[in-house]
C-alpha positions as CSV (number, residue, x, y, z in Angstrom):
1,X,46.7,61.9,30.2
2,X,44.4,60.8,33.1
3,X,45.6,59.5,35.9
4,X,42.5,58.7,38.6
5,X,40.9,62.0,38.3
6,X,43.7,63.9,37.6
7,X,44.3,65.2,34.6
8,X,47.9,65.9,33.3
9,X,50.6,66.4,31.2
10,X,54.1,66.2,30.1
11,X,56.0,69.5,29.9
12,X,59.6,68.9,28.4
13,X,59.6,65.7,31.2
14,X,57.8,67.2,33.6
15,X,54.7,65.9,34.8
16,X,52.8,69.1,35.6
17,X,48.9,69.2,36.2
18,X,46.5,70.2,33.2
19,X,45.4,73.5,34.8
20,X,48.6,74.9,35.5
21,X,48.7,75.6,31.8
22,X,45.4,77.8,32.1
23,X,46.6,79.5,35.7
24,X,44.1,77.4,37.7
25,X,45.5,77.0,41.4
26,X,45.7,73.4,42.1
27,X,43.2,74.0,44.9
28,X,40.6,75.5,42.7
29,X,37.2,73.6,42.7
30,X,35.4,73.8,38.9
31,X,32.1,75.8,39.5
32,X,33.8,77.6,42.7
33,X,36.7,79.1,41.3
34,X,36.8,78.6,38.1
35,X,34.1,77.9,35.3
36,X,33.8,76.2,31.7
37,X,31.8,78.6,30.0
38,X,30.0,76.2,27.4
39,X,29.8,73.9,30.6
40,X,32.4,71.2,28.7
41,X,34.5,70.3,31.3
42,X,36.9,68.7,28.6
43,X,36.9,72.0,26.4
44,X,40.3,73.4,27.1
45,X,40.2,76.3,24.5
46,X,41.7,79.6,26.8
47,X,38.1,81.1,25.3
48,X,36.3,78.7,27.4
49,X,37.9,79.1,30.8
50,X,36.8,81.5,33.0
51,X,38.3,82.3,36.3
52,X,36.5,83.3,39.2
53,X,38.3,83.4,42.4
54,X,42.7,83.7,41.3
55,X,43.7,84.6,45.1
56,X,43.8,82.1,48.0
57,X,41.6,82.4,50.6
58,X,39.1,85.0,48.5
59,X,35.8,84.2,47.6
60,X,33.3,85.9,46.0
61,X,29.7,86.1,47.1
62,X,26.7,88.4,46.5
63,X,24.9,90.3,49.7
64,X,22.2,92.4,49.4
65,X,22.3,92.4,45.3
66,X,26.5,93.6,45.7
67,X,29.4,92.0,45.1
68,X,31.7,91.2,48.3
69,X,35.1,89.4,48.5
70,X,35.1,87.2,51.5
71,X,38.8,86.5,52.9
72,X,39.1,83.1,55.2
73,X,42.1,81.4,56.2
74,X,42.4,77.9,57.8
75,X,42.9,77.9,61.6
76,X,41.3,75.1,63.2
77,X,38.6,75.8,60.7
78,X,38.0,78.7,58.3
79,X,38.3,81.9,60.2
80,X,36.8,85.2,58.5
81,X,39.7,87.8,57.9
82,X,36.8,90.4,56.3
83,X,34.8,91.6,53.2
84,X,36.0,94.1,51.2
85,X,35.1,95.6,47.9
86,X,37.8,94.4,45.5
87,X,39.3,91.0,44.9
88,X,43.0,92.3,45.5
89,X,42.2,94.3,48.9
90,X,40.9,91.0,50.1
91,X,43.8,88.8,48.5
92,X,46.3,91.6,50.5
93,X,44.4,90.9,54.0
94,X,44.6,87.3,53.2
95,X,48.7,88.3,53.2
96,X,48.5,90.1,55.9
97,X,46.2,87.5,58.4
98,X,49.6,84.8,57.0
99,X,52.1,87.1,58.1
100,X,50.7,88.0,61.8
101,X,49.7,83.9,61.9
102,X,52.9,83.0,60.8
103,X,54.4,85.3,62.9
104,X,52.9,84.0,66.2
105,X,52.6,79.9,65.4
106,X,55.6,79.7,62.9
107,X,53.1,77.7,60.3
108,X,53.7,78.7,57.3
109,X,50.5,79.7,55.0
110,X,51.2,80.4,50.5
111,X,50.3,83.8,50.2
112,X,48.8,85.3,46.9
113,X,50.8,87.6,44.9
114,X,49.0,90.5,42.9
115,X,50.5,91.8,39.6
116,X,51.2,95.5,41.3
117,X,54.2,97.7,42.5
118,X,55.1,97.5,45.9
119,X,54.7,100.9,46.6
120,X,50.9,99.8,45.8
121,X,51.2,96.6,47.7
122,X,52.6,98.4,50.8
123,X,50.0,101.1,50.7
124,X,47.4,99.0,51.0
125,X,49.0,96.2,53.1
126,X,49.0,99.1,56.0
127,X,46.0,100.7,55.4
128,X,43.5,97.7,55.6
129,X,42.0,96.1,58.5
130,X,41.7,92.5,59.5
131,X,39.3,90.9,62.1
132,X,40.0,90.9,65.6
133,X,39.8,86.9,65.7
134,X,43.3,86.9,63.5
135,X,45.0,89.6,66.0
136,X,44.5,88.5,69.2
137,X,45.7,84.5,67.9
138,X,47.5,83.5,70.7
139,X,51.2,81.3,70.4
């Protein structure tokens, strides 16, 4: 069903968007974060669907002929957390910049949650750095 430009659907009487079926974000803009591979944007086969950024607040970008993941979070505007070399170490500092926000302005920010063990998620949670900009954010 359409409904504007919202596409949905009725899930035993829910009303749940479309692209929660294919694990799109609600957020996600087509051609950002996710693609149609044969570029018909009402082909829903799971074949067609590719997804390009999964994790809030990670984008990926190209410098210098690599492949960076950018983290940003919304304070006043997008603030950089860093770039770093894989799409979960980014979607980790994106956690991380939340909980120190969080911690210090009590707004509450969704945080992305990686398919791996805590032990994982905890080793990297300490080990990686976040810009100055997110430490020093004052009450």
């Amino acid at each position: 069903m359409k409904r504007g430009n919202h596409l949905f659907i009725f899930d035993y009487g829910m009303q749940i968007n479309l692209f929660e079926r294919y694990n799109i974000p609600s957020y996600s803009v087509c051609g950002k974060d996710y693609i149609f591979k044969n570029h018909d944007i009402y082909d829903f086969r799971y074949s067609n669907i590719e997804i390009i950024n999964p994790y809030f607040g990670v984008s990926k970008e190209e410098k210098n002929k690599k492949t960076v993941y950018t983290a940003r979070i919304h304070i006043n505007g997008y603030t950089k957390i860093g770039e770093y070399d894989s799409e979960l170490y980014a979607a980790i500092a994106y956690n991380k910049a939340c909980d120190i926000i969080s911690a210090k302005t009590k707004v509450k920010y969704t945080q992305n949650y990686p398919n791996i063990s805590p032990k994982e998620y905890a080793d990297i949670y300490s080990k990686i750095n976040i810009s100055d900009k997110i430490t020093n954010i004052q009450k």
